[in-house]
N, C-alpha and C positions, 0 to 999 in steps of 0.2 A: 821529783818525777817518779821516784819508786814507789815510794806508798801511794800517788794518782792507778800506776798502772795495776799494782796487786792489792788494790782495795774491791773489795767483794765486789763492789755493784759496776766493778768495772769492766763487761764482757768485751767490748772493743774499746781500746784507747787509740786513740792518735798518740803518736809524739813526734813531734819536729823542732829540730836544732840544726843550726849549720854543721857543716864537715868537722870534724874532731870533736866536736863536743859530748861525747860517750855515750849516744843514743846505745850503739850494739853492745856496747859492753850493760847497758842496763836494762836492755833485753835478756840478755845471757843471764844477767843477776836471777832478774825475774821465770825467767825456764829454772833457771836452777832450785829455786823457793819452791814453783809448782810442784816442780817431780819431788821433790823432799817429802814435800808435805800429800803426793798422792794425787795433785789436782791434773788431769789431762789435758796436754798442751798440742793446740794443731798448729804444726810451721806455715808461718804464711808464704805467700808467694816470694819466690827468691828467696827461701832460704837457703839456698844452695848457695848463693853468695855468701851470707853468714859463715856457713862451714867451713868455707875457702881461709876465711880472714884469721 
């Protein structure tokens, strides 16, 4: 799922999995690669949930 999401030609991914299955934690992964590496990253909607968790 990671390499689909931060693979260059990927401007928008989908991802879907049921509940626990570590979708937000590898979001987080993936925020965290971008800003390392310089790339700018726009939060999507709800991300204010994200924050929360």
């Amino acid at each position: 799922m990671l390499r689909a999401i931060c693979s260059p030609s990927a401007r928008i991914q989908a991802v879907v999995g049921r509940p626990g299955s570590g979708k937000t934690c590898a979001a987080s992964a993936c925020v965290q690669a971008f800003a390392a590496s310089g790339v700018p990253v726009v939060p999507p909607s709800g991300a204010d949930e994200i924050d929360r968790e």
